[in-house]
N, C-alpha and C positions, 0 to 999 in steps of 0.2 A: 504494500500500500504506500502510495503517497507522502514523503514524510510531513507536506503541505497540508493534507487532508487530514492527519492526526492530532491539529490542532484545531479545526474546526467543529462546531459547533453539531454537527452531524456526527463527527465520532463520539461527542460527547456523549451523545442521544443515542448512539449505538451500546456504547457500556455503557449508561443507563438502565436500557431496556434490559438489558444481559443479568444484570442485578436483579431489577425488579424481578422478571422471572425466576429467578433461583431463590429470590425472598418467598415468591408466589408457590414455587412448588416445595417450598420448608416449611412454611404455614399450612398448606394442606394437608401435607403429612402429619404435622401436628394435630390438625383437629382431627385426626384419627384416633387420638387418645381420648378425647371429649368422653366423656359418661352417656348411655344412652338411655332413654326413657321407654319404658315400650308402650305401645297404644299411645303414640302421640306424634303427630307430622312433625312437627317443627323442635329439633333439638338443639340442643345448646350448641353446635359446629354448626348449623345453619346461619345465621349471620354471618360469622365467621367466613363462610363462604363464599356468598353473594359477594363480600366486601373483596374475598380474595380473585373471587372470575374475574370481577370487574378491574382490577391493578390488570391480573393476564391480559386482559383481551386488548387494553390500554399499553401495557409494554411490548405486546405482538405487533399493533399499528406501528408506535413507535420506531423496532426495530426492523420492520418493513421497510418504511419511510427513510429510517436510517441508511439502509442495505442500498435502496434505490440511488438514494442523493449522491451517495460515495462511489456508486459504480458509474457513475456518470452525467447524470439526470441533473447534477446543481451547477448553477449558474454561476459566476466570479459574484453577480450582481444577488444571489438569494442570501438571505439574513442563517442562514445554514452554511453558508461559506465563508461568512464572519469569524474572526478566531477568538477562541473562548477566552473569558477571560480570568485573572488570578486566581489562585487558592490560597496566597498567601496572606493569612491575617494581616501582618505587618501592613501588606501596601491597601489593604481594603477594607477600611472600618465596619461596613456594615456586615462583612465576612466573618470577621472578629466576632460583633455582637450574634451574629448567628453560632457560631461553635460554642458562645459561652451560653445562649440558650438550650446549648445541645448539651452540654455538661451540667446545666444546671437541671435541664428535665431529670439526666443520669442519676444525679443527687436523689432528685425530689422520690425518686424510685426509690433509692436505698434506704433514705433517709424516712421514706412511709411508712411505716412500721414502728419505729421508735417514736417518731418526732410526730405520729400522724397527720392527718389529713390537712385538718385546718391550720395547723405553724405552717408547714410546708407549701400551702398552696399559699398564704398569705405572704411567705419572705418571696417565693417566685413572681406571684403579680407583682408586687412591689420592685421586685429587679427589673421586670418586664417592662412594667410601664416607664422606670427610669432608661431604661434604655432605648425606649420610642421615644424619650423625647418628651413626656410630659414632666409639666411643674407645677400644676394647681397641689400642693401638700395635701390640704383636706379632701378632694376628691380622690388623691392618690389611696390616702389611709385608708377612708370610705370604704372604696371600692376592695381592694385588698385584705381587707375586716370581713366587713356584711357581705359581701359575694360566696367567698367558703363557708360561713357558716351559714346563711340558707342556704346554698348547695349542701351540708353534712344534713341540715335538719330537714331538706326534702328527701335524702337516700334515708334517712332513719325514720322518721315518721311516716312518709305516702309510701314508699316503698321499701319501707321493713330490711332495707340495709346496713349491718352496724360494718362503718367505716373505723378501721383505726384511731383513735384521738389521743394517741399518746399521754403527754403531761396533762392533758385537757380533757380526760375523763372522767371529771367529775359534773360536764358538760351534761352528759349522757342520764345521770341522776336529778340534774337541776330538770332537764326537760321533760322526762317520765314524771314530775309532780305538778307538772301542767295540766 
């Protein structure tokens, strides 16, 4: 291939697709393991599914699309023959703040369990929204507050989910004496 064409925007979209399908067919495999219910259509890998064709069918176009553009079909002038651009945090900020949201999601995983639902989901908005760019304080706090905890108090109340709450389970007692 090309060594011209390996930095275009097309190969990118090539390894893309190549991933996503190998993500697509890891997940399926997975929901192999799913529990199954009997006497009932819809089990718990159904979601799971749907959500997973639909990546396939999506990463199949792709690397079509892909296939095509590189074997000939793109133009100097198509936005596919444009060369891609950095990965280096250093020279591209908004890269940067993307990978630190990708480590802080990492966290907010680990960290679920101990630290539960509502700290973690609260220091993440909080990061998040500092790093979009806002600066109203009080709707920052606001929203980063009252958002996780009506999101915990509609999985535990309407739908009978007890989410983690770590240091903040005494939350869980205050609200059963409502």
């Amino acid at each position: 291939m090309n060594k011209d064409k390996m930095k275009t925007m097309a190969f990118s979209n090539l390894i893309g697709s190549i991933i996503f399908l190998a993500i697509g067919i890891w997940a399926w495999l997975q929901t192999d393991k799913f529990p199954e219910i009997a006497n009932t259509y819809v089990q718990a890998s159904t979601f799971p599914r749907v959500m997973i064709v639909g990546m396939v069918i999506f990463a199949v176009i792709l690397l079509l699309q892909s296939i095509i553009k590189l074997m000939g079909a793109m133009k100097p002038t198509d936005p596919e023959a444009a060369e891609v651009g950095t990965l280096n945090p250093l020279k591209d900020k908004g890269l940067a703040a993307a990978y630190l949201v990708i480590i802080l999601c990492v966290l907010f995983a680990a960290l679920f369990k101990s630290c539960g639902y509502i700290l973690c989901a609260m220091v993440l908005s909080m990061i998040i929204m500092i790093l979009i760019g806002k600066r109203n304080w009080l709707q920052m706090i606001l929203v980063s507050v009252l958002v996780p905890l009506l999101m915990w108090l509609v999985f535990y109340k309407v739908l009978t989910v007890n989410i983690p709450l770590g240091p903040l389970n005494f939350l869980r007692t205050l609200v059963d004496m409502i």
